[in-house]
C-alpha positions as a printed NumPy array, in Angstrom:
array([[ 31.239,  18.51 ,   2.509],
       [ 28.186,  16.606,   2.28 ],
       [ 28.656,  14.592,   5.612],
       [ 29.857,  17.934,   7.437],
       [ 25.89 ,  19.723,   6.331],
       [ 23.833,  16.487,   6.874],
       [ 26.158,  16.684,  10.913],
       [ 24.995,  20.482,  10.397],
       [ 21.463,  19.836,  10.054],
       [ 20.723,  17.056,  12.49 ],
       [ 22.613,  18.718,  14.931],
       [ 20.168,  21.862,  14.17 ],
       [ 16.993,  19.091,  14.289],
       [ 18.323,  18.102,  17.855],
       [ 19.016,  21.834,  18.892],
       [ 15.343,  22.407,  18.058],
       [ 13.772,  19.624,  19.713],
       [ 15.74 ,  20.399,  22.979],
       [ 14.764,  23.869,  23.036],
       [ 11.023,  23.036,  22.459],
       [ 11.665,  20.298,  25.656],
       [ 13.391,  23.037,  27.683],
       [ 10.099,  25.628,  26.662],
       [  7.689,  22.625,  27.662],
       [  9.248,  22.281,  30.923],
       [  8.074,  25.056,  33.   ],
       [  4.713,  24.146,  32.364],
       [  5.414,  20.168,  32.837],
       [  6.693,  21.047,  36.024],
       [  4.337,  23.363,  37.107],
       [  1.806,  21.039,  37.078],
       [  3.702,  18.14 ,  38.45 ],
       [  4.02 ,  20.611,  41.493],
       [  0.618,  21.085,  41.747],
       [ -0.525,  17.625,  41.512],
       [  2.389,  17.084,  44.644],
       [ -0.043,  19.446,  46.356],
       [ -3.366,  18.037,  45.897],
       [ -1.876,  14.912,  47.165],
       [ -0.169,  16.363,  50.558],
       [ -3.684,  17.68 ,  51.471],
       [ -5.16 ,  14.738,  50.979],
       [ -2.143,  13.173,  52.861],
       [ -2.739,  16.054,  55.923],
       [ -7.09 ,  15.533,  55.866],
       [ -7.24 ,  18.81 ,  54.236],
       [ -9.867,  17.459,  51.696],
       [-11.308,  20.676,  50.544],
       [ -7.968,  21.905,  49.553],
       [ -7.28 ,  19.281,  47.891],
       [-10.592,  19.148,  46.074],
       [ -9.781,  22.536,  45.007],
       [ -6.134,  22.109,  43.492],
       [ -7.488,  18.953,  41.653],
       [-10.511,  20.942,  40.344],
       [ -8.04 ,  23.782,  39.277],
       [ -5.851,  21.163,  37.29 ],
       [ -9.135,  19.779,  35.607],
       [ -9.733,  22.753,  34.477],
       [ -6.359,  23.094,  32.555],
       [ -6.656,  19.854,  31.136],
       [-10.787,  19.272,  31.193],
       [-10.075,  15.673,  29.435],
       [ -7.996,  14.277,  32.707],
       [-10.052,  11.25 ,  33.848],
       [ -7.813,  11.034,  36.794],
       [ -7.778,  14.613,  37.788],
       [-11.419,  14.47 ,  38.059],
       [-11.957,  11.389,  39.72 ],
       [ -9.326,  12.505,  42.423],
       [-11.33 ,  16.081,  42.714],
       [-14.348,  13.632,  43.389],
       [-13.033,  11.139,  45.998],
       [-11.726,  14.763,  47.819],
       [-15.173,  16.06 ,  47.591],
       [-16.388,  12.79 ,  49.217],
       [-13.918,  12.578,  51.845],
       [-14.343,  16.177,  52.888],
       [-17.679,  15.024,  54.48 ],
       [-21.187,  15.742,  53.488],
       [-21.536,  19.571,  54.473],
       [-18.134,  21.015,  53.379],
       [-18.43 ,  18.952,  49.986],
       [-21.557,  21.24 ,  48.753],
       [-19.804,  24.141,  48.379],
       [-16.024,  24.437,  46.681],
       [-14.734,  27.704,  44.873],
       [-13.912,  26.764,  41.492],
       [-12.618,  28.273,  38.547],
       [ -9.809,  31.08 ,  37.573],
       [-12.109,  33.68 ,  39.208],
       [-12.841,  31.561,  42.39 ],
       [-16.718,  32.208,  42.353],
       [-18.107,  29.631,  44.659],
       [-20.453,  26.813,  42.685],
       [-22.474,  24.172,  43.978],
       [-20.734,  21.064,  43.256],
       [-21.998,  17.659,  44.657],
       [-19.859,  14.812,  45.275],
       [-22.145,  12.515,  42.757],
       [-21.885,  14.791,  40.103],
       [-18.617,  15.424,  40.633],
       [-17.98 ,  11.407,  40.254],
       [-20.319,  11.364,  37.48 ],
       [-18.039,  14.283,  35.64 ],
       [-15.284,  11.933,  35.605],
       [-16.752,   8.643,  34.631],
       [-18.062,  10.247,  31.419],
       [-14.989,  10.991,  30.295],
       [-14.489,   7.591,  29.369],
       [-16.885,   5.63 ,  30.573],
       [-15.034,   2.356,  29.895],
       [-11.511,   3.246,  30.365],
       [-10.028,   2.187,  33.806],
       [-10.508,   5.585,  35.537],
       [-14.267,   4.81 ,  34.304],
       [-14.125,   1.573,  36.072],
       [-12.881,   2.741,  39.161],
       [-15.251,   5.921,  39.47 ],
       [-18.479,   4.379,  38.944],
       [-17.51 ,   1.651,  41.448],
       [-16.238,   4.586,  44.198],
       [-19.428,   6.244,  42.817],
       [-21.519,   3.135,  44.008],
       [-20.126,   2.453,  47.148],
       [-20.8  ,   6.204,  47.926],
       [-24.512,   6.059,  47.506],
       [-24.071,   2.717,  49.546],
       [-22.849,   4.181,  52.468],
       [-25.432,   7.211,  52.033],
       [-28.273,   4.939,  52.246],
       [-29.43 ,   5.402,  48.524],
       [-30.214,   2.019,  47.801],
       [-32.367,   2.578,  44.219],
       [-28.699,   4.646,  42.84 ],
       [-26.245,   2.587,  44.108],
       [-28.502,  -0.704,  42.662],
       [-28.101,   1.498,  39.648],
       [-24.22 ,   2.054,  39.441],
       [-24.253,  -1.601,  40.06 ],
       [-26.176,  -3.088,  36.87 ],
       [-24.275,  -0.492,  34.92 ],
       [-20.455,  -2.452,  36.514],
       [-22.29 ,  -5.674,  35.449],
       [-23.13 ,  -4.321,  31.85 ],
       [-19.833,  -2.775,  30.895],
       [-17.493,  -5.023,  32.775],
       [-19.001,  -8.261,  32.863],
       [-16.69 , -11.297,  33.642],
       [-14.269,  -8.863,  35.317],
       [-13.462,  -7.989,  38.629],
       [-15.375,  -5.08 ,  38.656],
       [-18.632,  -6.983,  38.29 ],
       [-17.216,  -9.335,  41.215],
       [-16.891,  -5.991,  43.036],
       [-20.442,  -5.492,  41.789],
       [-22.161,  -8.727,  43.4  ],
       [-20.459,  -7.614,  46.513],
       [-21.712,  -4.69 ,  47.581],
       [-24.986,  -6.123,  45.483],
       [-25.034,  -9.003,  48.299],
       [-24.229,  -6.366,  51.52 ],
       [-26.947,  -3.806,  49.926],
       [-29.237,  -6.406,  50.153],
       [-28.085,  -7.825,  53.41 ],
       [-27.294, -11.458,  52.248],
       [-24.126, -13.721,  52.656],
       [-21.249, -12.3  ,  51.203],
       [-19.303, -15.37 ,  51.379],
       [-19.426, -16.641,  47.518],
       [-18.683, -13.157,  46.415],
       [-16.372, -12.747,  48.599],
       [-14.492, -15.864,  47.098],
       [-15.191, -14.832,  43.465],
       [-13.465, -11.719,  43.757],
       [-10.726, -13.093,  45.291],
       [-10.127, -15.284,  42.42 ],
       [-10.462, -12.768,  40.469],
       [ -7.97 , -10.4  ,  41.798],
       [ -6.009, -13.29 ,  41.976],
       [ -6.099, -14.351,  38.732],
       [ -5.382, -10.53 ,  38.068],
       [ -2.152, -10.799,  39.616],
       [ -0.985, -13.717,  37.562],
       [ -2.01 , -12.695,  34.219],
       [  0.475,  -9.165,  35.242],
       [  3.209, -11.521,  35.526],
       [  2.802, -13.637,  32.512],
       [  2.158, -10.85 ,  30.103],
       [  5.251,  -8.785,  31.353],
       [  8.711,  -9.111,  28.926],
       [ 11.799,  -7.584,  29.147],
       [ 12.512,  -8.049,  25.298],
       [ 10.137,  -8.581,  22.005],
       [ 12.153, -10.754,  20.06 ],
       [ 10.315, -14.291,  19.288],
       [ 11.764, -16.309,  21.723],
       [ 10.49 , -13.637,  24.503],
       [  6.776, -13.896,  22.56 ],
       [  6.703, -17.429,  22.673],
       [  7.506, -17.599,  26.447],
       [  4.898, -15.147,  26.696],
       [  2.308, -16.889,  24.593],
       [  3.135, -19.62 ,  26.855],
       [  2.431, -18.052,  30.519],
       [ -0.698, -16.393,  29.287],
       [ -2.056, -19.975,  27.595],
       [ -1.131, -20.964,  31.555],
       [ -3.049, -18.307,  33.187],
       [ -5.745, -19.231,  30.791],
       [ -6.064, -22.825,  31.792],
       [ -5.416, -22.031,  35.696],
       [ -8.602, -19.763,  35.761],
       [-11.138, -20.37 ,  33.098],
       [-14.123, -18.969,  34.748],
       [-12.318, -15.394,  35.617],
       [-11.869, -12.073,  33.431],
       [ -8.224, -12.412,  33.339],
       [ -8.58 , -15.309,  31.02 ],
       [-10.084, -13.507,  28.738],
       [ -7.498, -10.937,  29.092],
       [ -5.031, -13.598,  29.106],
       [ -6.181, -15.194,  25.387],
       [ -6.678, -11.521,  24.36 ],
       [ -3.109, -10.947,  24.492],
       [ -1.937, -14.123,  22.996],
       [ -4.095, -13.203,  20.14 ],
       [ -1.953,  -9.781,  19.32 ],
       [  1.142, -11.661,  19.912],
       [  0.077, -14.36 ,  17.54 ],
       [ -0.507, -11.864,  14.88 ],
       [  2.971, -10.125,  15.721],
       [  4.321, -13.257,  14.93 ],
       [  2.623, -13.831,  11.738],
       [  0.081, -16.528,  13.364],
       [ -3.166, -15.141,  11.639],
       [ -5.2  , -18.905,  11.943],
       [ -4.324, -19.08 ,  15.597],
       [ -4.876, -15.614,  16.451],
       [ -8.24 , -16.376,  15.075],
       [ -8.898, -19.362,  17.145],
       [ -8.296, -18.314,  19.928],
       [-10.406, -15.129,  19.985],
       [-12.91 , -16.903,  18.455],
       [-11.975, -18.74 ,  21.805],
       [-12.905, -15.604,  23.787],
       [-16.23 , -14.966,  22.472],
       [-17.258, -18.857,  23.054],
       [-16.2  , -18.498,  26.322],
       [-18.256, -15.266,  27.004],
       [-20.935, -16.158,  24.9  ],
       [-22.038, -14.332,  22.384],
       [-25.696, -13.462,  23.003],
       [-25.102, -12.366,  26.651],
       [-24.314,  -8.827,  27.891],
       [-20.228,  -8.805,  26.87 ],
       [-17.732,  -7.336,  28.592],
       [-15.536,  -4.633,  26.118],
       [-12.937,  -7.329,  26.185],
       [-15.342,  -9.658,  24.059],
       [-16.163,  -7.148,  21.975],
       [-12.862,  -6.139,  21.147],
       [-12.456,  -9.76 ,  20.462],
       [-15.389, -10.069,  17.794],
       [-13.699,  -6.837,  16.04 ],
       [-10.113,  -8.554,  16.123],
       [-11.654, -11.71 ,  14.373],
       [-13.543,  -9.763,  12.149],
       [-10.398,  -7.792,  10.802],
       [ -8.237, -11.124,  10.723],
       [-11.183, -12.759,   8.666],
       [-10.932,  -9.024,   6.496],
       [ -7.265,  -9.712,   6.018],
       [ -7.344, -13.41 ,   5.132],
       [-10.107, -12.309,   2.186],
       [-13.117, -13.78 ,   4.252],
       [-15.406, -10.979,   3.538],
       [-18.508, -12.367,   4.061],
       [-17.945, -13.316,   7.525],
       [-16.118, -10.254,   8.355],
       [-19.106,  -8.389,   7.516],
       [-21.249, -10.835,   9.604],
       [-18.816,  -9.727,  12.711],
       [-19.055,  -6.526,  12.349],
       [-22.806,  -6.114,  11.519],
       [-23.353,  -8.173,  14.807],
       [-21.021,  -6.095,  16.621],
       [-22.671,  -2.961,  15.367],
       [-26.072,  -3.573,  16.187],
       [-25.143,  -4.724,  20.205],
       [-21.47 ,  -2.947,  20.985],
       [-21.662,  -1.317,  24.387],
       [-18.409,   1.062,  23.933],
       [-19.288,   3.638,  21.545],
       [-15.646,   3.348,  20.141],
       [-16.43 ,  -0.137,  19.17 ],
       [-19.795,   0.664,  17.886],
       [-18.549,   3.417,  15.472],
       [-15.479,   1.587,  14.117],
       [-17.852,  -1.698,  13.573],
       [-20.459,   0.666,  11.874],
       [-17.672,   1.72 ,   9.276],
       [-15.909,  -1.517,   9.088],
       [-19.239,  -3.434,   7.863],
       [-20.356,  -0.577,   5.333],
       [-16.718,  -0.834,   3.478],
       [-16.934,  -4.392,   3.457],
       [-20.604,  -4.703,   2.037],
       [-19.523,  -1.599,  -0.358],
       [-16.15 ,  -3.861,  -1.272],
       [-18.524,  -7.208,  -1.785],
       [-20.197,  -5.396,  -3.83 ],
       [-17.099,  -4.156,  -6.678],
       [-16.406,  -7.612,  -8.021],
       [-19.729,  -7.623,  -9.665],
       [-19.496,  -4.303, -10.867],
       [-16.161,  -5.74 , -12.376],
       [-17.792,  -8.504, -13.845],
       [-20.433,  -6.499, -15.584],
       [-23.256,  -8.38 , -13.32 ],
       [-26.125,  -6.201, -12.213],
       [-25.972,  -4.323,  -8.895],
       [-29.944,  -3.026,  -7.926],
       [-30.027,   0.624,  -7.102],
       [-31.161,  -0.292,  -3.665],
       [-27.817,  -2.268,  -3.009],
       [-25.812,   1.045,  -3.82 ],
       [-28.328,   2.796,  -2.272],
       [-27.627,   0.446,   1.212],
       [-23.762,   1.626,   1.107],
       [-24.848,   5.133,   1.739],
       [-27.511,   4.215,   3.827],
       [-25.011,   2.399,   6.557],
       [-22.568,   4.971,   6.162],
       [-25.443,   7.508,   7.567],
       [-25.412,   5.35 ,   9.919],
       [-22.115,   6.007,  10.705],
       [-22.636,   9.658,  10.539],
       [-25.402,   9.945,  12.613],
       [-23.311,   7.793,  16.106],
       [-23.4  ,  10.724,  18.355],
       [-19.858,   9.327,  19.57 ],
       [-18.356,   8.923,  15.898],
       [-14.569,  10.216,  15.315],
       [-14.604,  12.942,  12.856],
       [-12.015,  10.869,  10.835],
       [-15.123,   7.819,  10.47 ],
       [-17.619,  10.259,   9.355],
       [-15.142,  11.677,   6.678],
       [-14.25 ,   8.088,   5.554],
       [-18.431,   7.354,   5.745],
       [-18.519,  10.261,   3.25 ],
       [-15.989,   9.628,   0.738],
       [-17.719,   5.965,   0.867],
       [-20.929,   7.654,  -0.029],
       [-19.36 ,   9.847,  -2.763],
       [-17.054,   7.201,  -4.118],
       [-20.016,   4.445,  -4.806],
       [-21.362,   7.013,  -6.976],
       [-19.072,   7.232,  -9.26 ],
       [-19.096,   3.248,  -9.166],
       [-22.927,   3.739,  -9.949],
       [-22.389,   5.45 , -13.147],
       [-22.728,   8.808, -11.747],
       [-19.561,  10.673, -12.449],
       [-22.168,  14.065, -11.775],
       [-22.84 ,  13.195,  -8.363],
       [-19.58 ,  11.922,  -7.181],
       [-18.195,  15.43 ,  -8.295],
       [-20.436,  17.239,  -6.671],
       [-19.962,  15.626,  -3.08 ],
       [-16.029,  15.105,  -3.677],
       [-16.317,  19.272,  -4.346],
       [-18.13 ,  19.758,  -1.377],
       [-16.004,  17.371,   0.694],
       [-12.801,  19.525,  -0.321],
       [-14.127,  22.669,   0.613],
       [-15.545,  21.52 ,   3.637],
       [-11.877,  19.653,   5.496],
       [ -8.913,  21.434,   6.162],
       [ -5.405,  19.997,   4.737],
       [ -3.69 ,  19.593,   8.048],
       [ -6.339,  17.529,   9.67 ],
       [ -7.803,  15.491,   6.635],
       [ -4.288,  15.679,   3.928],
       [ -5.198,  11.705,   3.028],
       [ -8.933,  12.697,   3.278],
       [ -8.438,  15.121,   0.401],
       [ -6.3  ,  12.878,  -1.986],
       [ -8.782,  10.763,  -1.751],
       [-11.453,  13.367,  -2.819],
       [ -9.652,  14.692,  -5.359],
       [ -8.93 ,  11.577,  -7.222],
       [-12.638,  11.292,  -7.247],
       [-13.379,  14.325,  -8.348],
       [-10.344,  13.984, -10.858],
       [-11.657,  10.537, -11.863],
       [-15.619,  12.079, -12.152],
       [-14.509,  14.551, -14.933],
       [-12.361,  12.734, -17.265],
       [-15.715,  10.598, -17.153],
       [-17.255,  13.459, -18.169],
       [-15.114,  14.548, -20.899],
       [-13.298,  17.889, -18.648],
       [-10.108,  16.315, -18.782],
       [ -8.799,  19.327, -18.513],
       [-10.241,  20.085, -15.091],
       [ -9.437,  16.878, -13.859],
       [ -5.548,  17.815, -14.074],
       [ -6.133,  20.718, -11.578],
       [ -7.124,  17.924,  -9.321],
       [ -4.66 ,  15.465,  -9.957],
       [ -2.165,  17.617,  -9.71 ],
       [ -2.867,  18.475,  -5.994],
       [ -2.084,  14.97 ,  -4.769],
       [  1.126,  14.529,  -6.818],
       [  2.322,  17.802,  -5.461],
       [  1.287,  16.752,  -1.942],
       [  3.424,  13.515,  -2.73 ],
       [  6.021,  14.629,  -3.9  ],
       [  6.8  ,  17.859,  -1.749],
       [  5.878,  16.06 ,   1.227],
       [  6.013,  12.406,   0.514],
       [  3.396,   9.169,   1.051],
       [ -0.117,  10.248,   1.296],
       [ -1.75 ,   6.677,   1.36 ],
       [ -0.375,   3.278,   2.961],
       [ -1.362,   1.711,  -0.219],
       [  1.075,   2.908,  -3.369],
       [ -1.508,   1.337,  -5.643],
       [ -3.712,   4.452,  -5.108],
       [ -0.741,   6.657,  -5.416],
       [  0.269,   5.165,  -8.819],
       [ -2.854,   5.078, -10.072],
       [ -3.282,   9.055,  -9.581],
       [ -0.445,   9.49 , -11.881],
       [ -2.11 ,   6.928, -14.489],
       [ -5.082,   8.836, -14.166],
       [ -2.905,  12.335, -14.447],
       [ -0.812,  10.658, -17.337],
       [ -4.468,  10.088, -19.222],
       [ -5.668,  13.596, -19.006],
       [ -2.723,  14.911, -20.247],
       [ -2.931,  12.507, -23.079],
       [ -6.594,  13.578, -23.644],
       [ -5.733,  17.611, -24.142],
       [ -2.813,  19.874, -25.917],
       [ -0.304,  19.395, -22.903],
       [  3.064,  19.086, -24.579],
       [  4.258,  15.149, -25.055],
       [  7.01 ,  15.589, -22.825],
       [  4.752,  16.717, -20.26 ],
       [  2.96 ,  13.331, -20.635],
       [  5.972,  11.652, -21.353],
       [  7.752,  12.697, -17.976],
       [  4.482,  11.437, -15.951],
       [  5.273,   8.058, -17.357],
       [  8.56 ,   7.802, -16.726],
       [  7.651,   8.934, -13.215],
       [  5.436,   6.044, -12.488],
       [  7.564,   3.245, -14.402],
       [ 10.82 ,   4.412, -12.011],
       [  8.741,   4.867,  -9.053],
       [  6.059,   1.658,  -8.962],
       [  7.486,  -0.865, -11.421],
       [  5.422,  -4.142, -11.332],
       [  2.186,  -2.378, -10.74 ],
       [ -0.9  ,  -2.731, -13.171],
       [ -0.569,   0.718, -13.491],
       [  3.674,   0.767, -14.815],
       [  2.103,  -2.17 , -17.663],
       [ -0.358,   0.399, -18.728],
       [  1.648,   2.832, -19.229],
       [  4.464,   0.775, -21.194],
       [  1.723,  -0.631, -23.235],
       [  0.252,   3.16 , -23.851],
       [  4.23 ,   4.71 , -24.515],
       [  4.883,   1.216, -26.845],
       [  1.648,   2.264, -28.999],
       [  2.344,   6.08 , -29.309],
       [  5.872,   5.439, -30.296],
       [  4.656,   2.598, -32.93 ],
       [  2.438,   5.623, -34.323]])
């Protein structure tokens, strides 16, 4: 009976998901049939048309790199006169749309994706052959900047030598090594299979690629992948040579490439991970202060204020005196964090439960409470579930500090009936277990009947045996049932 309703309800689970596909597909392949039509008009020169079904799509999906970019190149092609004018929108009112802005549009979508990359250099060649020297220098500095030691900066000192009328033979050769060097890393980094004997081949063909063409991009793409397969395999020291290999070879005071960057925020995290906080915190502070992708520069800005808050526990531990201005320098870089204009609302809810949560380490259950309150009423449960365990067991921590253990249960309880209606809130079980340590002591601490207390203990000795939390709680059942 039991294996004919478990057949009952994945067959139901599958039923569901097919109908939801079948719903989906209208739409899908509506808008697969309108992309087939952008691209016969700009198959048949009809550039305007096109320019208007690619516009139409970008409005359905406003955060489609591509569709933009392909709206703009139809604008440009269209020709100078036609290109002014396009009717967008549902209601087709006419609106003047220029072929820069139009490439502009796109490359701010993500500036430093690929579709980025390829905009801003269509976007420089167009003011080339326009005649606007001063913009297209412009477009130019800013390929150099963001893609340095790439191909798109040899694409850069390209049109940089024909805008400026010199021989374009050496640039001509450096992009061809690049693209060529392109091609080859492709090949090496492609694998049919994942299991170690596939990785080590691979690991092998990139090191090649590497070695064939150190001066090129793709050899810093080339160690960049080695480095996540090393640390697939379990290879944390040589993952951390070798992108410590990428920054030498970039250098780390010049303009760097995202590729470099990533790099310094890969070592940083392996030097997190192998308990070598200090000079994580020295990557990421660097990385912070000089990070060209906004991504990069957010996630650094978090990274280094919870490893400066983190350096700073062990003395708390150890009873030796941390200044009010050192707590006071967690919540200031975690402003920081807050005030990136391109910060993911996920980092500036972590920035604030950093803020409220160094409180409480500061002796100042008060406080804490009052931000963790304001935190929970402030994020929504689908969006920010781990964000609110986390500010609850703050706020739950804050007032059996303060003697309301009573209140704290109210809070407690929240997380272990998130956990157990819905299962793992945290990817840490520590912070799990200790909830119900933390529930299992307010209980103690007011007239909740024993078994009540009693069946929170069992809880956490059957469900995290081993932890410091399970020998507390033995130690704490052994002394009440000695009494």
């Amino acid at each position: 009976m039991g294996i004919q309703k478990q057949t009952w309800i994945i067959a139901v689970i599958v039923v569901t998901y097919c109908w939801t596909a079948l719903a989906d597909w209208p739409k899908r392949a509506e808008d697969d049939a309108r992309w087939a039509v952008a691209e016969r008009f700009m198959e048949a020169g009809q550039y305007n048309s096109a320019a208007l079904v690619f516009g139409r799509i970008f409005d359905d999906y406003p955060g489609s790199q591509r569709a933009a970019l392909k709206k703009a190149i139809a604008l440009e092609k269209a020709g100078p006169t036609e290109a002014q004018v396009v009717p967008m929108g549902a209601d087709g009112a006419p609106a003047a749309i220029g072929v820069a802005a139009s490439y502009e549009t796109a490359i701010n979508i993500e500036p430093f994706g690929y579709w980025g990359k390829v905009g801003l250099h269509k976007l420089a060649k167009y003011y080339y052959d326009n005649g606007n020297d001063y913009e297209c220098q412009l477009c130019i500095d800013q390929l150099r900047e963001r893609f340095a030691g790439t191909r798109w900066a040899a694409r850069a000192d390209l049109l940089e030598a024909q805008l400026n009328g010199e021989d374009t033979t050496v640039a001509e050769t450096k992009l061809a090594q690049e693209v060529a060097s392109w091609e080859a890393y492709r090949k090496a980094n492609k694998s049919l299979s994942n299991d170690d004997a596939a990785d080590q081949a691979r690991i092998a063909r990139l090191e090649s690629v590497a070695q064939r063409f150190p001066s090129t991009g793709s050899a810093l793409q080339a160690l960049e992948s080695k480095g996540y397969l090393l640390i697939r395999n379990k290879r944390a020291n040589e993952a951390i040579v070798t992108f410590k290999n990428i920054i030498d070879k970039a250098g780390r005071e010049a303009i760097e490439p995202a590729i470099v960057q990533r790099a310094q925020s890969r070592l940083a995290s392996l030097y997190h991970a192998a308990g070598r906080k200090a000079e994580a915190l020295q990557e990421f502070d660097q990385l912070a202060n000089k990070a060209t992708d906004p991504t990069i520069e957010s996630n650094a800005t978090l990274q280094a204020a919870g490893l400066y808050f983190e350096l700073l526990q062990p003395r708390r531990w150890s009873d030796e005196e941390v200044t009010v201005e050192e707590w006071q320098e967690v919540r200031d870089r975690c402003q920081k964090v807050k005030n990136l204009p391109r910060a993911k609302p996920r980092e500036v809810a972590r920035a604030d439960l950093m803020i409220l949560e160094s409180y409480l380490w500061e002796k100042d259950p008060k406080e804490c409470l009052r931000l963790a309150e304001t935190f929970i009423n402030s994020h929504d449960e689908q969006n920010y579930r781990r964000e609110l365990a986390t500010a609850h067991l703050f706020a739950g921590e804050s007032l059996l500090r303060l003697g309301r253990a009573e209140e704290s249960i109210t809070h407690l309880r929240w997380i272990t009936t998130e956990y157990e209606q819905k299962g793992k809130i945290w990817p840490w079980s520590y912070l799990t277990a200790r909830t119900y340590y933390k529930l299992y002591d307010a209980l103690r601490r007011t007239k909740a009947p024993e078994e009540e207390a009693l069946a929170v203990a069992q809880f956490i000795l059957e469900n995290f045996p081993g932890t410091e939390c399970a020998d507390l709680i033995q130690a704490s059942v052994d002394r009440h049932a000695a009494n």
